[in-house]
MIVEXTOR-899877 format. One record per atom (N, C-alpha, C): x, z, y; residue number from 0; atom name. Coordinates in steps of 0.2 Angstrom, whole numbers, plus 5000, padded with zeros to 4 digits. Example, Ala and Ser with C-alpha at 12.3 -4.5 7.8 and 13.67 -1.06 7.14 Angstrom:
# residues 2
    X    Z    Y   i at
 5066 5039 4972   0  N
 5062 5039 4978   0 CA
 5066 5039 4984   0  C
 5064 5035 4989   1  N
 5068 5036 4995   1 CA
 5064 5039 5000   1  C
//
This chain:
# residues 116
    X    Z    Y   i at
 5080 5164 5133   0  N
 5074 5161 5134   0 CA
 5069 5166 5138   0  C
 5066 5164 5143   1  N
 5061 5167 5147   1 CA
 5054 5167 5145   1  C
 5053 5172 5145   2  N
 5046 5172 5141   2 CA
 5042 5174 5148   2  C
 5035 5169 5149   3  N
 5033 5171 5154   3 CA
 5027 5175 5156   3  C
 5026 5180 5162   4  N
 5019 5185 5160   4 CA
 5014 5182 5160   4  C
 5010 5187 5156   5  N
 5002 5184 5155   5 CA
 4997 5187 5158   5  C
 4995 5185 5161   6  N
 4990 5191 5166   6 CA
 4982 5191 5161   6  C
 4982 5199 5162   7  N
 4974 5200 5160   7 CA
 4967 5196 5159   7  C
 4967 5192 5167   8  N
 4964 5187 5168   8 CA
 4965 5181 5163   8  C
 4972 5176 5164   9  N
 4973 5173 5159   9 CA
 4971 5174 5152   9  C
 4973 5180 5150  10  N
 4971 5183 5141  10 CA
 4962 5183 5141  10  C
 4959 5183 5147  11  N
 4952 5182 5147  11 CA
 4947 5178 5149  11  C
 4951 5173 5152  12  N
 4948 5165 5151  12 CA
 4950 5163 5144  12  C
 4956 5163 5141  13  N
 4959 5160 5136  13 CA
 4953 5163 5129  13  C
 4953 5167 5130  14  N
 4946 5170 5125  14 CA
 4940 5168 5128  14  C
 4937 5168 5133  15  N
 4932 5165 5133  15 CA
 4929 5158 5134  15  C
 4935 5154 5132  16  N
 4937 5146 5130  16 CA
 4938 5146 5123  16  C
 4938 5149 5118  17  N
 4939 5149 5111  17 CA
 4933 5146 5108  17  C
 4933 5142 5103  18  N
 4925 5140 5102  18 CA
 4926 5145 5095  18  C
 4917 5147 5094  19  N
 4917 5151 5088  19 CA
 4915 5147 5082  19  C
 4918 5148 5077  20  N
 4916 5145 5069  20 CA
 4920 5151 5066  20  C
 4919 5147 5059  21  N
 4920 5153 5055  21 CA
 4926 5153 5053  21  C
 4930 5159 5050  22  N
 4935 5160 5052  22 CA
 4942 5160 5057  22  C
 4936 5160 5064  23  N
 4940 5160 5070  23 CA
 4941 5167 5073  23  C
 4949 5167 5072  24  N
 4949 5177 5077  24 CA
 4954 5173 5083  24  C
 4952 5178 5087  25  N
 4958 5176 5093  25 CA
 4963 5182 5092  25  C
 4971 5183 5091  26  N
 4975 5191 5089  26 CA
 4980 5190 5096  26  C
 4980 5195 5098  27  N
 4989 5197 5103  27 CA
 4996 5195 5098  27  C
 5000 5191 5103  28  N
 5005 5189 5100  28 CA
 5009 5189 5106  28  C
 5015 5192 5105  29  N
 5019 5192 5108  29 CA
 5019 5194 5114  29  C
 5014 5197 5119  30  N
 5012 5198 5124  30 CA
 5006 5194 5125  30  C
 5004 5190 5123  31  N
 5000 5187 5124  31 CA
 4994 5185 5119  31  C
 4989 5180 5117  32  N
 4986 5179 5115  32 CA
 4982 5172 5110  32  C
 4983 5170 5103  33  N
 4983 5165 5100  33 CA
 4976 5165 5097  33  C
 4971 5158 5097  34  N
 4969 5158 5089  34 CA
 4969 5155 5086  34  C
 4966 5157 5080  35  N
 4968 5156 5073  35 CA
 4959 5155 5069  35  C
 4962 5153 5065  36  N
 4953 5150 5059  36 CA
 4956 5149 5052  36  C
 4953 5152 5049  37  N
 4959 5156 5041  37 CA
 4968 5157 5043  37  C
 4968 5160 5047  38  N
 4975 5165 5049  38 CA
 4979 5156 5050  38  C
 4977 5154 5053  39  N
 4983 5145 5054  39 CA
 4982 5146 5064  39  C
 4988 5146 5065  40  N
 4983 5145 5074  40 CA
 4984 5139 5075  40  C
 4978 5138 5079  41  N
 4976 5130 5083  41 CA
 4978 5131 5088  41  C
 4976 5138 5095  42  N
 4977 5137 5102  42 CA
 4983 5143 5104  42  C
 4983 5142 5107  43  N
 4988 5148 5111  43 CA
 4988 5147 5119  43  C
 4991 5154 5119  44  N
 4991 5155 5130  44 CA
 5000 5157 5130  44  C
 5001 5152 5135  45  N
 5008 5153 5136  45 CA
 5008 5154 5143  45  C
 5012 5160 5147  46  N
 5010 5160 5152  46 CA
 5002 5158 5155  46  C
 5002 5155 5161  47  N
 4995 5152 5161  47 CA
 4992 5145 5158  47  C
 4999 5141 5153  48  N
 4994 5137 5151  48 CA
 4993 5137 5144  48  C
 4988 5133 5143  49  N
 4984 5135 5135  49 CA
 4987 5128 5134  49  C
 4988 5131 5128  50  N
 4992 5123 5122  50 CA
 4986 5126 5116  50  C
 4988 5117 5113  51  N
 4982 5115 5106  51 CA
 4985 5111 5102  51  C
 4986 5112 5093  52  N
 4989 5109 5089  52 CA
 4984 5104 5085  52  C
 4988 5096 5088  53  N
 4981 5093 5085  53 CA
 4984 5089 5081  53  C
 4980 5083 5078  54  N
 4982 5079 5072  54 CA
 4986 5073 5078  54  C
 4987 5067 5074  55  N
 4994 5064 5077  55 CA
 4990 5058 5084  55  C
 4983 5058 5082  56  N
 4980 5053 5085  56 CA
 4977 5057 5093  56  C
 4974 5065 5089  57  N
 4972 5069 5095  57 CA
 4978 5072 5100  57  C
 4985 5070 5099  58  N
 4991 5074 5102  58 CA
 4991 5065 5107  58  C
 4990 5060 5104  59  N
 4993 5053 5109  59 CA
 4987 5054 5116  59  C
 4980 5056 5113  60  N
 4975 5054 5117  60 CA
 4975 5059 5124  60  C
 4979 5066 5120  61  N
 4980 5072 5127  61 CA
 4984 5070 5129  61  C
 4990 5067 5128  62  N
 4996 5064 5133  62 CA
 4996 5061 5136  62  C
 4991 5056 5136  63  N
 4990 5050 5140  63 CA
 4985 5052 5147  63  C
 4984 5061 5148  64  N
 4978 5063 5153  64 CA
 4983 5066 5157  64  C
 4984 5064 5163  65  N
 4989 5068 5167  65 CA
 4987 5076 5169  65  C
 4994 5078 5169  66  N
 4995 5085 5168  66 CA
 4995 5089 5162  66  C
 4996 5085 5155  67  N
 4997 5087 5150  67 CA
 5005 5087 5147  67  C
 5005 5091 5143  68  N
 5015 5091 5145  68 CA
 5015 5096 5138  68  C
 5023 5097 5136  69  N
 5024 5101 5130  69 CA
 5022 5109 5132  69  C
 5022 5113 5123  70  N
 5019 5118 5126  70 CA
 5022 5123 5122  70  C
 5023 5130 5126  71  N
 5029 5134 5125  71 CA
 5036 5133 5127  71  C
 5039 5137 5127  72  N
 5047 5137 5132  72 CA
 5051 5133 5134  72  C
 5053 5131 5138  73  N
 5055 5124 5141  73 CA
 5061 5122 5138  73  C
 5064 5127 5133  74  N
 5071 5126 5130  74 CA
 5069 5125 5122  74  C
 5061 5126 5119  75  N
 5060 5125 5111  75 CA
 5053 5122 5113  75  C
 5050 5119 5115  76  N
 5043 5117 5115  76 CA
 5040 5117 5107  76  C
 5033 5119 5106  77  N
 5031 5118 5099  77 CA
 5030 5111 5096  77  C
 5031 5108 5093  78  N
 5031 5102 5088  78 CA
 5024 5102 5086  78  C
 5024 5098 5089  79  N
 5013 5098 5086  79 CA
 5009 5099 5092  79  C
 5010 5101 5097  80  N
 5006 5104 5101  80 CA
 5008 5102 5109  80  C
 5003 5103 5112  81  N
 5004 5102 5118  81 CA
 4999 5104 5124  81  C
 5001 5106 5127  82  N
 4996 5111 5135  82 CA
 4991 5106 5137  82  C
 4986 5109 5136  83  N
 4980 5105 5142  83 CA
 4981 5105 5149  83  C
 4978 5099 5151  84  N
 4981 5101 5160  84 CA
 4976 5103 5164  84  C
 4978 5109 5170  85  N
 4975 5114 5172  85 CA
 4970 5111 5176  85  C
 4969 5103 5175  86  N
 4964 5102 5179  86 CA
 4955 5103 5177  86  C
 4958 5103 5171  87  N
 4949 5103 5166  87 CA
 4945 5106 5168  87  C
 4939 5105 5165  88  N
 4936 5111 5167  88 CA
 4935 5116 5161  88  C
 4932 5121 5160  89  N
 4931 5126 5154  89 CA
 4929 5122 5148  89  C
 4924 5118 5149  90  N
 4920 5113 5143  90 CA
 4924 5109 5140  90  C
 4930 5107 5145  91  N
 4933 5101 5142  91 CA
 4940 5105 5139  91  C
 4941 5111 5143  92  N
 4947 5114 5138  92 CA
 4946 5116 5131  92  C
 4936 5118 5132  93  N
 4936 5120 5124  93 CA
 4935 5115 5120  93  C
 4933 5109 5122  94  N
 4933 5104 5119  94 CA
 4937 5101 5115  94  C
 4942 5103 5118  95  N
 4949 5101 5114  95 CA
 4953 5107 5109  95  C
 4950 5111 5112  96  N
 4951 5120 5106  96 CA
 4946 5117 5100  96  C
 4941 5114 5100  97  N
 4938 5113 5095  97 CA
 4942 5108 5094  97  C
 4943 5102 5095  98  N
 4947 5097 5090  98 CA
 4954 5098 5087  98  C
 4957 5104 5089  99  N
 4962 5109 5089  99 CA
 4959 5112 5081  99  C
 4954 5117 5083 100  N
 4950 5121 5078 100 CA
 4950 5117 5071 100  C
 4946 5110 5072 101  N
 4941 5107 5066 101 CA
 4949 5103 5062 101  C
 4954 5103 5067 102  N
 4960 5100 5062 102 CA
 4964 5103 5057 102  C
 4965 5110 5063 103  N
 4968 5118 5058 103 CA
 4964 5120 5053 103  C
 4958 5119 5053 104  N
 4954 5121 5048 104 CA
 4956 5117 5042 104  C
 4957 5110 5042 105  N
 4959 5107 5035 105 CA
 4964 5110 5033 105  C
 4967 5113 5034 106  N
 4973 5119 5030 106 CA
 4972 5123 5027 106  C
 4977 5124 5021 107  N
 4976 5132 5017 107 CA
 4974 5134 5020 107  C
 4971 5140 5017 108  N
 4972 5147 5023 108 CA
 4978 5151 5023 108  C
 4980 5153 5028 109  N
 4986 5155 5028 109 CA
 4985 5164 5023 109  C
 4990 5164 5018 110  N
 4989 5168 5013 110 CA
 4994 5175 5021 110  C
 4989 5183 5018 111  N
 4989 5188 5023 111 CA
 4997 5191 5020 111  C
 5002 5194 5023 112  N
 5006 5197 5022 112 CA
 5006 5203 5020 112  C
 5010 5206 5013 113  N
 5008 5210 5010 113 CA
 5012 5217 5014 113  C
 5009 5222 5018 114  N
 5011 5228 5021 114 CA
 5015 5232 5013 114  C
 5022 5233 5017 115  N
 5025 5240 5012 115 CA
 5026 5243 5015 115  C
//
């Protein structure tokens, strides 16, 4: 599986599209950059595109916008999620982080692993 680069650039649009509320961190993963609102992640940057895990109505209504498609590695796509397409503009990418955000948020919180 090919894992694709992430440019600086990207990792820094991708953070200043994150909407803020509470319990929202953005962390480095895997070379790259997810976030998360009580440790569950809603958004992530995969190479240059940004995917969003939404509820089953919010995942129909991004598919039906051209240029949206699955999101992460073309051989394991993530289940739940799907890339916004690169045509948006910032407002509307966040717009969908936020509908991403307000859904994750209905979950546990993800309990912290314990360091030994």
């Amino acid at each position: 599986m090919q894992m694709p680069k992430h440019s600086d650039e990207d990792k820094a649009r991708f953070r200043s599209l994150v909407p803020e509320g509470p319990g929202v961190e953005v962390k480095p993963m895997f070379g790259s950059v997810g976030a998360f609102v009580n440790g569950n992640m809603f958004a992530g940057l995969f190479g240059t595109d940004i995917g969003v895990k939404l509820d089953p109505a919010g995942l129909e209504e991004l598919a039906a916008l051209e240029g949206s498609g699955p999101f992460g590695p073309e051989e394991r796509p993530m289940n739940g999620w799907l890339s916004v397409p690169s045509s948006l503009t910032g407002e509307q990418v966040t717009s969908w982080m936020e509908r991403a955000r307000e859904h994750i948020a209905t979950l546990p919180p993800k309990a912290r692993k314990q360091k030994s």
